[in-house]
Backbone as a ProteinNet text record, in pm:
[ID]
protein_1_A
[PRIMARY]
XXXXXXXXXXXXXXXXXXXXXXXXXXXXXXXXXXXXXXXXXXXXXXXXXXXXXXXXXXXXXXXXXXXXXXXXXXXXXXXXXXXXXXXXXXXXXXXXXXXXXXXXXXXXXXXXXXXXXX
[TERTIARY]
-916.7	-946.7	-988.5	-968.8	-1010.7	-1129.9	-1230.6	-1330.4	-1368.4	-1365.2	-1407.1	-1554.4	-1652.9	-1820.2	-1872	-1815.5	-1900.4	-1869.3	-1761.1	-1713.8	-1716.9	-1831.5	-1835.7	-1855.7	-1810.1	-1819.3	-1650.7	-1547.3	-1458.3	-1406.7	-1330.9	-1287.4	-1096.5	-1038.7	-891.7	-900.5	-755.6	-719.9	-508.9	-507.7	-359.7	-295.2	-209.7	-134.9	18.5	66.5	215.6	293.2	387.1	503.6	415	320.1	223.8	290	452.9	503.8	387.3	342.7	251.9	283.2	325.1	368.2	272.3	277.3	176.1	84.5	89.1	-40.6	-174.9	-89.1	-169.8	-193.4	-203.9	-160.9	-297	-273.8	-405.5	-514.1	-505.4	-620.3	-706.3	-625.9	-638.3	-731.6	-694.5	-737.3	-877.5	-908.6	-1007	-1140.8	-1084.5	-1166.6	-1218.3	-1070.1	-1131.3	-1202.8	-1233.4	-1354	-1506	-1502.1	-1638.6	-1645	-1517.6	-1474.6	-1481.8	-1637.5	-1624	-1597.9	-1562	-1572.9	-1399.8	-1371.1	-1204.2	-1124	-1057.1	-1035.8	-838.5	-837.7	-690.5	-617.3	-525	-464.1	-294.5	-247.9	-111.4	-84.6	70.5	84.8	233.9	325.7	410.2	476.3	611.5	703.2	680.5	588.3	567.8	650.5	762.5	876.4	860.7	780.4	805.4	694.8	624.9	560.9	643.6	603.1	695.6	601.8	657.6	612.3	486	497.3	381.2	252.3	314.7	195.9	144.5	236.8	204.4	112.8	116.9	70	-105.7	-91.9	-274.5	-296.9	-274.3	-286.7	-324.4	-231.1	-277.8	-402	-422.4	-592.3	-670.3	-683.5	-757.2	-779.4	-692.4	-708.1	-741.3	-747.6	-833.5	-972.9	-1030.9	-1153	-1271	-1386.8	-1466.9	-1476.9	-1431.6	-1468.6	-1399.9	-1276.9	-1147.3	-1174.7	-1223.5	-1186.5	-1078	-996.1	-880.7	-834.4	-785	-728	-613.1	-565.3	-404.8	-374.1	-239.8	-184.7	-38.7	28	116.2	158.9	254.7	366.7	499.5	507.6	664.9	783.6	849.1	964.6	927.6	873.9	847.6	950.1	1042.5	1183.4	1127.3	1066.8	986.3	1085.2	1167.6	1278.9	1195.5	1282.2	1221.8	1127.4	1128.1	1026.9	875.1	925.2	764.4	720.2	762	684.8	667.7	747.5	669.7	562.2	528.4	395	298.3	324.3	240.1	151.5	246.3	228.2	140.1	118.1	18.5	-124.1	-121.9	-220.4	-312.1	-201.4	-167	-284.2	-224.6	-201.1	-387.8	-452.3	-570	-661.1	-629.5	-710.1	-638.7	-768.8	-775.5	-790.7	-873.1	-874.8	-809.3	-686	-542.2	-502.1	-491.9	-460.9	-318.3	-304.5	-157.7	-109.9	26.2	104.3	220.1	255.6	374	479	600.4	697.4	833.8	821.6	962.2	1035.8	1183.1	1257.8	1258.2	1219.1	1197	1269.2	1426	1539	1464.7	1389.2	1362.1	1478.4	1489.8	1620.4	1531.5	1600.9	1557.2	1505.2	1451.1	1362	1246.2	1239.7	1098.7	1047.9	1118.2	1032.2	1024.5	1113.8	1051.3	917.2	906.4	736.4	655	699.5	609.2	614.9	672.8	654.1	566.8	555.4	474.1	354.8	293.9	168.6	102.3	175.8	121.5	85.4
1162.6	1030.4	936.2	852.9	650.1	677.5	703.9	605.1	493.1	425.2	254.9	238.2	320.1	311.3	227.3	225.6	167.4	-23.4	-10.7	-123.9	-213.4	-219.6	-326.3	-438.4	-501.3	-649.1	-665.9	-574	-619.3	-714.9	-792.7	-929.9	-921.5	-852	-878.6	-757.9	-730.4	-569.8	-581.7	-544	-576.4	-425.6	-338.3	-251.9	-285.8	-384.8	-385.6	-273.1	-269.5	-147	-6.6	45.9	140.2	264.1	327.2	438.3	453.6	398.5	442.3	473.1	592.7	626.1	642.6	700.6	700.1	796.6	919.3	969.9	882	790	706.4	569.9	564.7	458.9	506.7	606.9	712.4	676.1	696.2	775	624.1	510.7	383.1	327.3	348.2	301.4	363.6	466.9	546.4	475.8	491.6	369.5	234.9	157.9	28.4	42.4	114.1	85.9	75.2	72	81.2	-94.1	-131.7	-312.1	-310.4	-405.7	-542.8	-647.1	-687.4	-801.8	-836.6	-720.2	-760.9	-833	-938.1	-1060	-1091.7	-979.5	-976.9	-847.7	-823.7	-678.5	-715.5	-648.3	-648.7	-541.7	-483.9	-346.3	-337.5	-508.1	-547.4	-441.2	-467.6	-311.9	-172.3	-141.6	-33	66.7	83.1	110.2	208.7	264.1	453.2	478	368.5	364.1	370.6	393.7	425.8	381.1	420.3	341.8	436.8	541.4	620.6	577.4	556.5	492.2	373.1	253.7	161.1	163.9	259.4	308.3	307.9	366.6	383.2	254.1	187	30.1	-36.8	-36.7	-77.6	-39.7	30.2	125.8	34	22.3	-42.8	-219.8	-275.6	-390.3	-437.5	-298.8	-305.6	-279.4	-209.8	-238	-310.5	-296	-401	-449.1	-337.5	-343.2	-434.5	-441.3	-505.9	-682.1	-758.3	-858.3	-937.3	-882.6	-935.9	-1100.4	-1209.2	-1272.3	-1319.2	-1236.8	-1214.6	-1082.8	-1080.7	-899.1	-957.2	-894.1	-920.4	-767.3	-788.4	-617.2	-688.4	-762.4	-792.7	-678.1	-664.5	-578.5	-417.4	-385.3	-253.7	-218.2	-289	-228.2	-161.4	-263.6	-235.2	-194.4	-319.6	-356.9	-389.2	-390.4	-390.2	-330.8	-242.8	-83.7	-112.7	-131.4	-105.5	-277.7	-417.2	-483.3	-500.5	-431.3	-382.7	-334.4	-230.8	-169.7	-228.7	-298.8	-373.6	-547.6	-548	-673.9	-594.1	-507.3	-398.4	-442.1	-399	-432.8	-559.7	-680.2	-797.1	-901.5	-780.7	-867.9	-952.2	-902.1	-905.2	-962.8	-945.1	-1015.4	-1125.3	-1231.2	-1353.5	-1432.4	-1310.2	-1358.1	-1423.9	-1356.6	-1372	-1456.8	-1517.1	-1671.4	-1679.4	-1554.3	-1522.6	-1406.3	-1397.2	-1292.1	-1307.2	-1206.9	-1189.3	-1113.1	-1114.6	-1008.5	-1038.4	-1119.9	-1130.2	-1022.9	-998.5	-880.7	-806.5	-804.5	-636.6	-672.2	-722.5	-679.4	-687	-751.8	-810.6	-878.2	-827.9	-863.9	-949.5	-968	-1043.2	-988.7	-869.8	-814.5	-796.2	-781	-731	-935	-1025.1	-1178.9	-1171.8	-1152.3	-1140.6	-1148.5	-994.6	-902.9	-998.5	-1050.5	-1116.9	-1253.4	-1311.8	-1478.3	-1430.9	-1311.1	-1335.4	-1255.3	-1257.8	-1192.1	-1339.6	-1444.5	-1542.7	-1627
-2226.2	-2172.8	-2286.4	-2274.6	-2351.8	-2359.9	-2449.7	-2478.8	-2482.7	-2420.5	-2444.8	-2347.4	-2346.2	-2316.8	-2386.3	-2557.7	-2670.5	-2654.4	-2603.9	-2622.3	-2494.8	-2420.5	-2314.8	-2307.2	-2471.9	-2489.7	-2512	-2541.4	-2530.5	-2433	-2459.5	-2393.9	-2381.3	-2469.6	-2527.7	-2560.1	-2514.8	-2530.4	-2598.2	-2656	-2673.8	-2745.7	-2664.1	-2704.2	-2657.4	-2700.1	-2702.5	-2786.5	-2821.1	-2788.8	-2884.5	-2790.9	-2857.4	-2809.7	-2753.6	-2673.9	-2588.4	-2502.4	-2419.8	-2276.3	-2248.2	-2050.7	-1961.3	-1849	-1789.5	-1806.3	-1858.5	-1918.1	-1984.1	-2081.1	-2180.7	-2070.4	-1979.8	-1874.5	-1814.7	-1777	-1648.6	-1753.4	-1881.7	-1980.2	-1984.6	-2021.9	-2013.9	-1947.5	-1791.5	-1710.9	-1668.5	-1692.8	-1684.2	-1797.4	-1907.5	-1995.4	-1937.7	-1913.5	-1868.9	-1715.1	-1678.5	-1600.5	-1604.1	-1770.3	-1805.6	-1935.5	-1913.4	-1983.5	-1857.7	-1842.9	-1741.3	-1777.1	-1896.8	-1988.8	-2045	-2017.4	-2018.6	-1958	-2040.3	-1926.7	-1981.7	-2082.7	-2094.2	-2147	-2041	-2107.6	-2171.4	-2256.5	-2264.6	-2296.3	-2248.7	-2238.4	-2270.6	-2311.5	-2341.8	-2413.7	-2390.7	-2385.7	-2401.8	-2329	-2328.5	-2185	-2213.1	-2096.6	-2087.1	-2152.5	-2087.7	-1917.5	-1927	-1795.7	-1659.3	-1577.7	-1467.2	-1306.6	-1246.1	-1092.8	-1090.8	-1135.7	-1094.7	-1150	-1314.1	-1401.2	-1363.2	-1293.8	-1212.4	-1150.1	-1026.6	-901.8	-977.8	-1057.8	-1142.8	-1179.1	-1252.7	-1281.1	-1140.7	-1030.5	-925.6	-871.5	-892.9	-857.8	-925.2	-1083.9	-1133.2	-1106.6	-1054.8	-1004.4	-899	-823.9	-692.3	-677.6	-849.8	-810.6	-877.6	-789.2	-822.2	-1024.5	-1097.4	-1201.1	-1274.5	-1240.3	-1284	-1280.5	-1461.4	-1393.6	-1532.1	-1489.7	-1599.7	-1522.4	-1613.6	-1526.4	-1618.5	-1753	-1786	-1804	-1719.8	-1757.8	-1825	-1900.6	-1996.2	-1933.8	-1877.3	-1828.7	-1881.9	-1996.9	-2048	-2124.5	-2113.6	-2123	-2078.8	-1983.3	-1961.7	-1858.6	-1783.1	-1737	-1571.4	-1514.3	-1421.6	-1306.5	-1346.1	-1166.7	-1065.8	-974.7	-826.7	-803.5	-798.7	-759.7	-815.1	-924.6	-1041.5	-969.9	-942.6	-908.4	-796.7	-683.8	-566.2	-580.8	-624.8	-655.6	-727	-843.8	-860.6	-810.3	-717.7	-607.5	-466.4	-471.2	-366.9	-454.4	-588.6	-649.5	-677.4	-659	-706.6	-547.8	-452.9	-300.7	-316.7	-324.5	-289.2	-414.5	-569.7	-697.7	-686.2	-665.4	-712.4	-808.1	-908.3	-1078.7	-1136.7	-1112.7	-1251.9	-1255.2	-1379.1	-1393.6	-1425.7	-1515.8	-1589	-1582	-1551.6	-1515.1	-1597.4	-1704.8	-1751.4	-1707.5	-1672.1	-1667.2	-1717	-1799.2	-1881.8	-1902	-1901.6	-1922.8	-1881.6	-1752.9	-1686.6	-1545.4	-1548.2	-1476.9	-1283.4	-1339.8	-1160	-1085.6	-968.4	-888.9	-756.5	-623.6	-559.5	-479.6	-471	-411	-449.7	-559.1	-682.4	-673.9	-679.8	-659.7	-548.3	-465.4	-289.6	-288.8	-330.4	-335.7	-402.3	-540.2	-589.2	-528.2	-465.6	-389.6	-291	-228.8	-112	-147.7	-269.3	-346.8	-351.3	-434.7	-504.5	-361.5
[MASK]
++++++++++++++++++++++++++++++++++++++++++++++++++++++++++++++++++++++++++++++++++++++++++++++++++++++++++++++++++++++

């Protein structure tokens, strides 16, 4: 698991194309529940993530601890699927000011999900 206890003044978190899947996704998220102070993640191409690894991310934005209000998920090759699931997560935080998903082959189902989040 992430260590990040020491660091509960972090504010900005940025691991773009770090090969990170959902193991390193789970391990992640387990950390940032102890950043209350985190108010931006990016995780930008990191494609080896998958709906499942999603599925954990969504956890973390559902709870009280979570108060990000930019997520940067750009080129991670989500599709449909992956922002279905992450629009479950999405439905209910009011925080987020900014949402990235550039490049990640969203079709008209995956904005569906996300038009009726926003």
């Amino acid at each position: 698991r992430l260590r990040l206890r020491g660091v509960k003044k972090l504010k900005t978190l940025r691991l773009a194309s770090s090969n990170m899947g959902d193991d390193g996704l789970l391990s992640l998220v387990a950390g940032l529940n102890h950043c209350q102070n985190l108010v931006e993640l990016s995780l930008y191409g990191n494609n080896e993530i998958t709906v499942a690894g999603l599925r954990t991310l969504t956890g973390f934005l559902q709870s009280e601890s979570c108060r990000l209000e930019s997520l940067n998920m750009d080129a991670l090759d989500m599709r449909d699927e992956g922002v279905m699931v992450l629009t479950t997560g999405l439905r209910d935080y009011k925080v987020l000011k900014c949402l990235y998903l550039s490049r990640n082959f969203i079709g008209d189902e995956g904005i569906t999900a996300l038009a009726s989040t926003l």
